[in-house]
C-alpha positions in Angstrom: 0.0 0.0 0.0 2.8 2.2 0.9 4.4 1.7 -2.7 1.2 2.3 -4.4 0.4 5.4 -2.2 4.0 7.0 -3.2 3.5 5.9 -7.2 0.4 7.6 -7.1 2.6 11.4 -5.8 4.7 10.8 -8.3 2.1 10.4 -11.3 0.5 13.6 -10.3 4.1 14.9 -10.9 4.2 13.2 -14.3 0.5 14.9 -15.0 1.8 18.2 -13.6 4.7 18.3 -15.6 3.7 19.0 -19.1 1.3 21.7 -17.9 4.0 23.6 -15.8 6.4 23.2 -19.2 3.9 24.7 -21.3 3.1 27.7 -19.2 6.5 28.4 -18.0 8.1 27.3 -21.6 10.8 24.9 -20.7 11.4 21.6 -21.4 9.5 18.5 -19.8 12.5 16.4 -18.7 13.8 19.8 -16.7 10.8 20.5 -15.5 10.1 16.7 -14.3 14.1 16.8 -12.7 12.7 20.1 -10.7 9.6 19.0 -9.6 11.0 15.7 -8.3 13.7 17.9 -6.0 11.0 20.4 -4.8 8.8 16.7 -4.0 11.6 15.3 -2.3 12.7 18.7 -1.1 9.2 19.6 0.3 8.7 16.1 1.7 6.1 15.0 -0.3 8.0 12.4 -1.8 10.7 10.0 0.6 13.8 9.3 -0.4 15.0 6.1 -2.0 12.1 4.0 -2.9 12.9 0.7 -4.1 10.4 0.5 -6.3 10.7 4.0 -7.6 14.5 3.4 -8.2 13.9 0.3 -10.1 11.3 1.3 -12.4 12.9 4.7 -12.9 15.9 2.5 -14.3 13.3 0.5 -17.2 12.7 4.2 -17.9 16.0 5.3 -18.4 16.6 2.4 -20.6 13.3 2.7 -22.2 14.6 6.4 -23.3 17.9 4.8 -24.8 15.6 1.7 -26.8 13.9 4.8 -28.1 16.8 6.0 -29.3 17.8 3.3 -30.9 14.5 3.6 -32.8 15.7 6.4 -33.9 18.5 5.0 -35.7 18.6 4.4 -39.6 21.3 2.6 -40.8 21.0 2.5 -44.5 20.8 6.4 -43.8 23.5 6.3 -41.9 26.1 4.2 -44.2 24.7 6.6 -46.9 26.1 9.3 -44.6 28.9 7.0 -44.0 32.1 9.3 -46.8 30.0 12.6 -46.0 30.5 12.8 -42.4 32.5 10.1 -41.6 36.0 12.0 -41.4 34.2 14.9 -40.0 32.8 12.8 -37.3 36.3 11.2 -36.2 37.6 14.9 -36.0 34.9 16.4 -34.2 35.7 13.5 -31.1 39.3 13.6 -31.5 39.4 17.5 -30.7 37.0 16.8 -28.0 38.8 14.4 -26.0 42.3 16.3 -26.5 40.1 19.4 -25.0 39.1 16.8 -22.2 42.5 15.4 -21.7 44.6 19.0 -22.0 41.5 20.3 -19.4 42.0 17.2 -16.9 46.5 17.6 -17.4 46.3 21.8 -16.8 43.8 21.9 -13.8 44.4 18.5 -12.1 41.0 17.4 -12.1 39.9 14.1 -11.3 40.3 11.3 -14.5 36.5 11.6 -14.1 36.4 14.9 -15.7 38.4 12.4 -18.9 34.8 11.0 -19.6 32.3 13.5 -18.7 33.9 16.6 -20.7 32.9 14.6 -24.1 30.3 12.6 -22.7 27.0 12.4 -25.6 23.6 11.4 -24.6 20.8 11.1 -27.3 18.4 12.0 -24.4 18.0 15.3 -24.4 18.8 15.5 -28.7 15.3 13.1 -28.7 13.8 15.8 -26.8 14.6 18.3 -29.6 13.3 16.0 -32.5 10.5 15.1 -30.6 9.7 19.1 -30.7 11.0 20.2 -33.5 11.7 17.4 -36.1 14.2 16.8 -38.1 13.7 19.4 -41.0 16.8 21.1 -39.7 20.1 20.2 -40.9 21.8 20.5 -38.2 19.0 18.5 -36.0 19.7 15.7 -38.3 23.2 15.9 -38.0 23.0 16.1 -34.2 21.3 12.7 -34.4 23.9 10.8 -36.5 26.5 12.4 -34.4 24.7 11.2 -31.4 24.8 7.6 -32.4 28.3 7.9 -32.7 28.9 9.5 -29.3 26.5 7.9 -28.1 28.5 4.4 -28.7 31.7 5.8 -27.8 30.1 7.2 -24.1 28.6 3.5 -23.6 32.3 2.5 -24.3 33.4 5.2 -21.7 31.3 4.2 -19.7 32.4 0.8 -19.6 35.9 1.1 -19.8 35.5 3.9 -16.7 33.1 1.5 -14.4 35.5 -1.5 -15.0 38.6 0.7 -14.1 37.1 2.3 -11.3 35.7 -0.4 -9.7 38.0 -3.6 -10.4 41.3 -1.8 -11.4 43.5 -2.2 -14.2 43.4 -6.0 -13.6 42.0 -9.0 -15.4 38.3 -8.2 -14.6 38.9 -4.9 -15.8 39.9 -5.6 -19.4 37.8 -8.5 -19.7 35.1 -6.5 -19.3 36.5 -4.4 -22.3 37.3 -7.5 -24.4 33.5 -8.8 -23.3 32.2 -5.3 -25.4 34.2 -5.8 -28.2 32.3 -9.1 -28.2 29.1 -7.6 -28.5 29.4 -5.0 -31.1 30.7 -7.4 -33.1 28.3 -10.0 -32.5 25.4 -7.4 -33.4 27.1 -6.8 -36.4 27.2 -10.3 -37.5 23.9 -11.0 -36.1 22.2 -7.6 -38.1 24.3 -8.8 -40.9 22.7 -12.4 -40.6 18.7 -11.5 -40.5 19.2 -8.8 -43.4 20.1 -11.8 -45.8 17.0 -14.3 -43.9 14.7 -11.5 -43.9 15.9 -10.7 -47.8 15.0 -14.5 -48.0 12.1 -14.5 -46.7 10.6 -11.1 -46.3 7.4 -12.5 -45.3 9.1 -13.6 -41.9 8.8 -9.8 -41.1 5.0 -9.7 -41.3 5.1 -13.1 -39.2 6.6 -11.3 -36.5 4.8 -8.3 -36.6 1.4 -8.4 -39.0 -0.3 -5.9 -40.6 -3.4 -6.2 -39.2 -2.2 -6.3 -35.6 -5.5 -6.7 -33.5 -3.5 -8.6 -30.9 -0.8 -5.5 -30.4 1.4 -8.5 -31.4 4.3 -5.8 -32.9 4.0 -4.0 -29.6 4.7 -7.4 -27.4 7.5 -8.2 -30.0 9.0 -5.1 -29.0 8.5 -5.0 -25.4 9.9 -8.5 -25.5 13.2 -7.7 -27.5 13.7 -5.1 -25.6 13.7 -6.4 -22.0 15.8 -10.1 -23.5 18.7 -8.1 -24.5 19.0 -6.2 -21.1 19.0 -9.5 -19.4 21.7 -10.5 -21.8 23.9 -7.4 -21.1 23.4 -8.0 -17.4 24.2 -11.5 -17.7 27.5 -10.4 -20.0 28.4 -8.1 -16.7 27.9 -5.3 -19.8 26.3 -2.0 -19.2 22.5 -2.7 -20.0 22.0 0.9 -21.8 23.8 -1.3 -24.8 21.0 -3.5 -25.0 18.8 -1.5 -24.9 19.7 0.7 -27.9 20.4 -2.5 -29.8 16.9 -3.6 -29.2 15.7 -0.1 -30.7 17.7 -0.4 -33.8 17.0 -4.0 -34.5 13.1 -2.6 -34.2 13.9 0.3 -36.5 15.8 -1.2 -39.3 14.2 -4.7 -39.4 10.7 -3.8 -39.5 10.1 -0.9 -41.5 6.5 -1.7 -42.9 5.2 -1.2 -39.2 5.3 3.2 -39.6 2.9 3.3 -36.7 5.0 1.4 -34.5 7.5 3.7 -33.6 5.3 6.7 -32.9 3.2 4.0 -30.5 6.2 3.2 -28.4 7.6 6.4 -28.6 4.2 8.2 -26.7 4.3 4.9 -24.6 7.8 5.8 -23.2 7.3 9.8 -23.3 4.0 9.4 -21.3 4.7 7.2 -18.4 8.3 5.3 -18.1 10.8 8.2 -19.5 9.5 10.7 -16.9 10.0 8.3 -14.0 13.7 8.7 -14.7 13.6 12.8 -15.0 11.6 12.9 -11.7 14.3 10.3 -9.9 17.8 12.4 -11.0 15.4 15.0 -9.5 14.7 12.9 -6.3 18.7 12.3 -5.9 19.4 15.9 -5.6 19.3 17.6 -2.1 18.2 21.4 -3.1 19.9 22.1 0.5 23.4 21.4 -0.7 22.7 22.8 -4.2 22.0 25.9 -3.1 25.9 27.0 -2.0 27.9 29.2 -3.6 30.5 26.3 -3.8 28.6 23.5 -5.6 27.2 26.3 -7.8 30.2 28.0 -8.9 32.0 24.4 -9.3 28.5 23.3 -11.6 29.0 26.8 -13.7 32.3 25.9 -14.3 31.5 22.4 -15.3 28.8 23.8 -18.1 31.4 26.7 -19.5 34.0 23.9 -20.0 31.4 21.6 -22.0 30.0 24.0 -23.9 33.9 25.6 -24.4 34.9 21.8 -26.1 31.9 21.5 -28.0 32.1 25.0 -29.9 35.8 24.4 -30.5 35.0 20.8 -31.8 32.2 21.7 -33.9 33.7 24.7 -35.6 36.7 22.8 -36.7 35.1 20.1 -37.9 31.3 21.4 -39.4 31.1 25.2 -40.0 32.6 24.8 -43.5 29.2 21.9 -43.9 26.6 24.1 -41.5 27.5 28.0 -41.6 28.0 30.5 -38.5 24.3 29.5 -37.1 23.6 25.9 -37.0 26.9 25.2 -36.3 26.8 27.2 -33.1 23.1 25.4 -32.7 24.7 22.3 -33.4 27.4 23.1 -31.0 24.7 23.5 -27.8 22.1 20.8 -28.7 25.4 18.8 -28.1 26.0 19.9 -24.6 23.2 18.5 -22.8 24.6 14.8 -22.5 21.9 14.7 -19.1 21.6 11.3 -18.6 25.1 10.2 -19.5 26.4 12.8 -16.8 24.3 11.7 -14.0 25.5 7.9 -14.7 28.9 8.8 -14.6 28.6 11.0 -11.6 26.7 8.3 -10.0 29.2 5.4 -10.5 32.3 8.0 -9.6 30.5 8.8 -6.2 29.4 5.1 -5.6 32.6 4.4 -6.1 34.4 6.9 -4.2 36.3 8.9 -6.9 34.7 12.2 -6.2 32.6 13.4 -3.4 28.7 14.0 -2.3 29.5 17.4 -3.1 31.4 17.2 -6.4 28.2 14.8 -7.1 26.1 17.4 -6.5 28.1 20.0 -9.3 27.8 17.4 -11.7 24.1 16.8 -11.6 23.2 20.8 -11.0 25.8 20.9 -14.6 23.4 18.8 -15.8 20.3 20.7 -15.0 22.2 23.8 -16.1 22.4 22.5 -19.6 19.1 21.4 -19.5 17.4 24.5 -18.5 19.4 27.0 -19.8 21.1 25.4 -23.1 17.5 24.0 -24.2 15.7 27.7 -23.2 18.3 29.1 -25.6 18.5 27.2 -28.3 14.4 27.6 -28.2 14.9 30.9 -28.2 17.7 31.2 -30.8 15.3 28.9 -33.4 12.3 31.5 -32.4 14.2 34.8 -33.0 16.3 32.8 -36.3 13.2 32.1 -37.7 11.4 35.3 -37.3 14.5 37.0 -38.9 13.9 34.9 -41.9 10.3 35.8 -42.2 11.5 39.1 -42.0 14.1 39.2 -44.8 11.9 37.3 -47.1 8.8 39.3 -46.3 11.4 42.3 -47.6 12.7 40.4 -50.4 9.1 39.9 -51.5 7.9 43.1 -51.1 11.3 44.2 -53.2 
């Protein structure tokens, strides 16, 4: 009873939230992080519900399966000589900026992996607005598989070494993810040619004329086997979970609908149980310091800094002045990435409850005031278009 009683305050958050966003203008996750603090703040939510914590997880995998769904990978490999070479630029210059940042202030080795950290979260929250029309949308999405795979890598390679050392365990874990990308590979490579075979296997699997939501229960199913498997693997279980999303994508095109279904499944009820539990985890009366604050402003300027830097010297020549510095910020909200990694340096005692604290109000930073900019950079862009061609026009 207790459990349901507490599920119950925090679905009046989730109903709460889209309603505050629209009056107040910002996005939902933010505003679903913020209410969860003032809840938990206020005391109308306790802390550390099992329950809570556990379903908030399925929700933050949910948000990377959805992701994954995102994901095209004939587009992609299209792509592939466009933006390719530009791509492995882009991260080079913004893990030297990460690396040169840790050597000259002697920061913690966490600061290695959460400088360039990429999260499609928060870029999914964009689309999910705005679309992909814009060019530089689109290429924050292709961008953000990439990072996206290389922060799971990071993420790996920094939980094993953190938490077992550079021993056996440690690089087994690395050769154990090797494994896996390359057994996806082999295994996408393998159902292309059976479903090129027989393409009627497809509709098997998920029919047309669905009555029985069978294409949702294939999905659901899928999704939940392979983050059994990365647990089982000792893997971090965001990998399956963004496999599962762009097996879905890629394999079983013919079901347009399906996407859009799971997508205001996850956006309705799991995705904002996570927002509302980073929001939970954060105790306003330590935020609100002028230590932790300073420390979290510090932590945005040098994310933001790398990200500029990296995307003008590898895309401004491909996106001009504007989307390039819109580019630039729609990368520097990696929100879900850098509350994992703060989470496994503080569970693991590489930085402190406080340090904690910087990284996840960083993280809110971005997500308030990055995502309130580059709103109101598209508005006042757009209007100055208007503008010039009502002008042109009229000329």
């Amino acid at each position: 009873m207790e459990n349901l009683i507490f599920l119950a305050h925090v679905v009046l958050l989730m109903v709460l939230s889209p309603i505050i966003s629209r009056v107040f203008r910002l996005p939902t996750p933010v505003v679903e992080i913020l209410l969860g603090s003032f809840a938990v703040w206020a005391g109308f939510l306790p802390v550390d519900n099992e329950v809570f914590r556990n379903l908030s997880k399925i929700g933050f995998f949910y948000l990377m399966f959805l992701a994954g769904l995102e994901i095209d990978i004939q587009r992609f490999i299209r792509y592939r000589d466009r933006f390719l070479k530009k791509a492995i630029l882009y991260f080079i210059c913004l893990y030297s900026i990460s690396f040169i940042l840790y050597l000259s202030f002697g920061l913690s080795p966490v600061y290695i992996v959460a400088i360039p950290i990429v999260s499609l979260g928060m870029i999914m929250a964009l689309i999910n607005e705005h679309g992909r029309e814009h060019k530089w949308l689109e290429l924050s999405l292709i961008i953000g598989v990439i990072g996206e795979l290389l922060s799971i890598g990071a993420l790996v390679v920094f939980d094993g070494a953190i938490t077992h050392g550079l021993g056996w365990s440690f690089f087994k874990s690395i050769l154990m993810l090797i494994a896996v990308l390359i057994s996806s590979y082999f295994l996408y490579r393998l159902l292309k040619i059976i479903f090129w075979w027989y393409p009627n296997l497809k509709r098997i699997i998920m029919p047309n004329n669905d009555t029985m939501h069978q294409s949702l229960r294939f999905s659901m199913a899928l999704f939940f086997v392979l983050i059994a498997t990365m647990q089982w693997l000792e893997i971090d279980m965001v990998l399956g979970a963004f496999i599962a999303g762009i097996f879905i994508s890629n394999f079983f095109a013919h079901k347009k609908e399906l996407p859009h279904q799971l997508s205001m499944f996850g956006f309705g009820f799991l995705v904002p149980l996570f927002f509302i539990f980073v929001g939970t985890t954060l105790d306003l009366n330590m935020v609100f310091t002028s230590h932790i604050l300073t420390h979290a402003i510090w932590i945005v300027i040098a994310m933001v800094s790398a990200r500029l830097a990296s995307s003008f010297a590898a895309y401004y020549s491909y996106l001009g002045l504007r989307s390039t510095f819109l580019f630039s910020l729609g990368d520097s909200m990696p929100l879900t990435f850098l509350v994992a990694i703060a989470t496994i340096a503080v569970k693991n005692g590489a930085i402190g409850s406080e340090e904690y604290a910087s990284f996840i109000v960083a993280a809110l930073m971005e997500g308030i005031i990055i995502m309130t900019l580059i709103q109101l950079l598209m508005y006042l862009f757009k209007r100055y278009d208007k503008q010039n061609k009502e002008k042109f026009n009229e000329g």
